[in-house]
C-alpha positions in Angstrom: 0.0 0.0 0.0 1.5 3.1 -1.2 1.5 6.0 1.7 -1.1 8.7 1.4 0.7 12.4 1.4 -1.8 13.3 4.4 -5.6 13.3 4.9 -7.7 13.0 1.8 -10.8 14.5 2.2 -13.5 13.8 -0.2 -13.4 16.8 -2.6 -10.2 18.2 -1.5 -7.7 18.6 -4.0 -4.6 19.3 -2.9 -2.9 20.0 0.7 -4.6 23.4 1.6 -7.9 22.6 0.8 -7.5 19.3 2.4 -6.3 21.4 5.6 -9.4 23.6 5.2 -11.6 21.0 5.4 -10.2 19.6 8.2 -10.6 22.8 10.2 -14.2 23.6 8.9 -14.9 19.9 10.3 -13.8 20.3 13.3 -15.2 24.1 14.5 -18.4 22.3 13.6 -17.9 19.3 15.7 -15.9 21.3 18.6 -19.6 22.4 21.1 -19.9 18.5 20.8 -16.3 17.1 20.7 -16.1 15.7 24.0 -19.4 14.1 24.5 -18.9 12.6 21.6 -15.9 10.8 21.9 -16.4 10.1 25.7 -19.7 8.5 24.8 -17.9 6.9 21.1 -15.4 5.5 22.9 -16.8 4.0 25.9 -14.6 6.5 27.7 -11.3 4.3 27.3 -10.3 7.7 25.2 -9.1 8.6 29.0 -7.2 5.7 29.2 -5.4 6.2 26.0 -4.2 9.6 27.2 -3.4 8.7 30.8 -1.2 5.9 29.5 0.6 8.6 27.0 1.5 10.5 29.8 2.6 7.7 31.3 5.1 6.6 28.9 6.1 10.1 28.8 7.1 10.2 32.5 10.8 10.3 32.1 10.6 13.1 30.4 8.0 15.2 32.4 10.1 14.4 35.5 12.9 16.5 33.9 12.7 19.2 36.0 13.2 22.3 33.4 11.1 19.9 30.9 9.1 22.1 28.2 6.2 19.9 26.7 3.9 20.9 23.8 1.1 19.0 22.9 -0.1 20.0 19.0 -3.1 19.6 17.4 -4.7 19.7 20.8 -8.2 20.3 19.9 -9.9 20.9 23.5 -7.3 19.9 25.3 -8.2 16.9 26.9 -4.5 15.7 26.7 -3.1 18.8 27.7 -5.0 18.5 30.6 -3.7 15.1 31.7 -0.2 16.2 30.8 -0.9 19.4 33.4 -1.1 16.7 36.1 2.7 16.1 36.5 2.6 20.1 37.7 4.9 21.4 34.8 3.3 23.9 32.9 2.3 22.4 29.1 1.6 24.5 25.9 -1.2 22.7 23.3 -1.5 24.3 20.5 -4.4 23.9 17.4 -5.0 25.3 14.1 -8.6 25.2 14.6 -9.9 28.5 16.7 -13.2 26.8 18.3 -11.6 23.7 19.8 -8.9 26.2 21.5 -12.2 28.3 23.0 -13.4 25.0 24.2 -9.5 24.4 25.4 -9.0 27.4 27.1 -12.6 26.9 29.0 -11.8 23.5 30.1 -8.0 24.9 31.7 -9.4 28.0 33.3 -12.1 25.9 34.9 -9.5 23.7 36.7 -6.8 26.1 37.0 -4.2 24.6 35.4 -0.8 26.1 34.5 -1.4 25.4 30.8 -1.5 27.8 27.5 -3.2 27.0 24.3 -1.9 29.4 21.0 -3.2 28.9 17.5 -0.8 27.4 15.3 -0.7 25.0 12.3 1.1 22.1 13.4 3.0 21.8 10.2 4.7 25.5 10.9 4.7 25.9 14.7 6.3 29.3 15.5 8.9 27.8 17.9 12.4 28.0 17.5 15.0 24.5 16.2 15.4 22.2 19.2 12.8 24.2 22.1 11.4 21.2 23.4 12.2 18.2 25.6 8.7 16.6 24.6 5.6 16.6 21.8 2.8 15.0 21.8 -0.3 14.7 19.5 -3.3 12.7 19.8 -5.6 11.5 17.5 -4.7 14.9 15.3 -1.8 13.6 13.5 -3.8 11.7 11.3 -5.5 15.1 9.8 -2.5 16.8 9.0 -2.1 17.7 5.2 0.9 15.9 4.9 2.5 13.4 7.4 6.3 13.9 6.0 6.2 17.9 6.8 4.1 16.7 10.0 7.2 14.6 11.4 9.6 17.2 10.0 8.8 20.1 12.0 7.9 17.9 15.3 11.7 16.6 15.0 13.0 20.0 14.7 11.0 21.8 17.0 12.8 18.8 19.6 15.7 19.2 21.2 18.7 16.4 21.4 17.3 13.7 24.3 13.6 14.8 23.5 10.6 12.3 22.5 8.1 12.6 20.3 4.9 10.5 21.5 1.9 10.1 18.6 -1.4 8.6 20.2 -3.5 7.7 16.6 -6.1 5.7 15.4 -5.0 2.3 14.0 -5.7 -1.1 12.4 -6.3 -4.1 15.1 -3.8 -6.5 13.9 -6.5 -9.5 14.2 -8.5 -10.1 11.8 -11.8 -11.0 13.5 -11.6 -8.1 16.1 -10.3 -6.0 12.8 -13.8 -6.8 11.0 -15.7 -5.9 14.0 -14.4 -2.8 14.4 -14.8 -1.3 11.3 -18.3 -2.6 10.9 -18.9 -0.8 14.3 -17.0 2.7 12.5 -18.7 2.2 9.7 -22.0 1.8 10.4 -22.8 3.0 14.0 -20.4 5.6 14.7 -21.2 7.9 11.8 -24.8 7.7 13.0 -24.5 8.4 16.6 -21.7 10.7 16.4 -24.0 12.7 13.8 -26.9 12.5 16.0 -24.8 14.4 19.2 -22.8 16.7 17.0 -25.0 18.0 14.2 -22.7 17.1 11.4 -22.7 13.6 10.2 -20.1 13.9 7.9 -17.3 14.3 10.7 -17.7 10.8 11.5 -18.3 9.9 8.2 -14.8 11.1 7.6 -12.9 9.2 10.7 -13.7 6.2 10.0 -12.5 6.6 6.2 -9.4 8.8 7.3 -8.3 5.7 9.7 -8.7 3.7 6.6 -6.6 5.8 4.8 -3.7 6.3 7.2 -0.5 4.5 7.5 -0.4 1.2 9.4 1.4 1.1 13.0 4.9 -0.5 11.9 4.5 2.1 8.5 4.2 5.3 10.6 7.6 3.5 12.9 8.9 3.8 9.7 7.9 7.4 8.1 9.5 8.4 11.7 12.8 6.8 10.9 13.0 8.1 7.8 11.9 12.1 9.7 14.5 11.4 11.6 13.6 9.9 15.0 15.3 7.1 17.2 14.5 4.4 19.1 11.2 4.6 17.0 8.7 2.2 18.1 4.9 1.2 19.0 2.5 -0.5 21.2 -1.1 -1.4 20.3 -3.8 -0.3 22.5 -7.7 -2.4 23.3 -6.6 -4.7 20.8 -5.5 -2.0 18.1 -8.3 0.5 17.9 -5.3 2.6 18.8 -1.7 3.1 18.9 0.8 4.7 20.5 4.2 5.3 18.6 7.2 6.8 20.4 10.4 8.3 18.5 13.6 9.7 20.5 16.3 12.6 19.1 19.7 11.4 20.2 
């Protein structure tokens, strides 16, 4: 399977309207977000996050560690990265989602700031940050080579880069199940709660779409990265792929 340059929405033709698309989507979807995935996931979306922090402990111990977490969306793992008491920056290219954000971190007073940024051309300098995360955003980036590029330059030497995403379950069986259940049910329910059924049209398909687990290990080789590897997650609905900058 040849790698897609980035998301692929229907009717987009090339990488800005594709990143248009993607940010119309989601200011639509962003009053609803969390419900929706909360509800869509059975809640094991927390899970996913807290064990991302988790992994990212080493660094977040660091005790002059600066963290970013991009394509942030409401900040949900910004939040759980704000529990270690460092103060984390989330940033997102989609201005709703970031009002929803900054809500969320004034209500629980949490030393974290959310700025609007594309994720492909963050406005930090070469080697700022100790870590980077991203979840489930780096799937909707434009294109996935610049994606990696500019998250292993923004890193400093000893950093990690830590991508939470949607994947493929590796068993078949459990695989098929799955994608009848994203398929067929989530577009409906997460239409009914957010008001626009084409968002969840669209994640099922952009999962579909997106680089396998040991293919993304790879595209973060070739950006660069170190130690590169991955760990499936509840059977491979998710995975979580680390990378290192020596």
């Amino acid at each position: 399977m040849s790698t897609p340059a980035g998301t692929t929405p229907e009717g987009a033709r090339n990488e800005r309207e594709a990143a248009q698309w993607v940010r119309g989507m989601f200011g639509r979807v962003a009053h609803r977000y969390d419900l929706a995935n909360h509800l869509l996931s059975f809640n094991i979306d927390r899970y996913w996050r807290s064990h991302t922090v988790k992994r990212a402990h080493e660094i977040l111990a660091r005790p002059e560690a600066r963290v970013l977490d991009i394509c942030c969306g409401t900040g949900d793992l910004v939040l759980a990265l704000a529990k270690s008491g460092k103060p984390i920056l989330g940033s997102d290219f989609c201005h709703p989602m970031l009002v929803a954000a900054n809500g969320k971190i004034a209500a629980r007073r949490t030393a974290a700031v959310v700025f609007e940024s594309d994720a492909m051309q963050l406005p930090l300098r070469d080697a700022s940050l100790d870590l980077l995360t991203v979840a489930f955003g780096f799937r909707n980036l434009a294109n996935y080579e610049t994606g990696l590029a500019e998250m292993r330059r923004v890193l400093r030497p000893g950093g990690m880069a830590a991508i939470l995403e949607f994947s493929t379950p590796p068993n078949a069986a459990f695989a098929a199940l799955y994608n009848f259940y994203s398929r067929r049910i989530l577009p409906v329910i997460g239409g009914a709660l957010s008001g626009s059924r084409d968002a969840y049209t669209y994640l099922p398909e952009s999962v579909r779409k997106f680089p396998r687990a040991p293919e993304l290990v790879e595209m973060m080789r070739r950006a660069g990265f170190a130690e590169v590897g991955f760990e499936y997650l509840t059977g491979g609905i998710v995975a979580l792929h680390i990378g290192r900058v020596r």
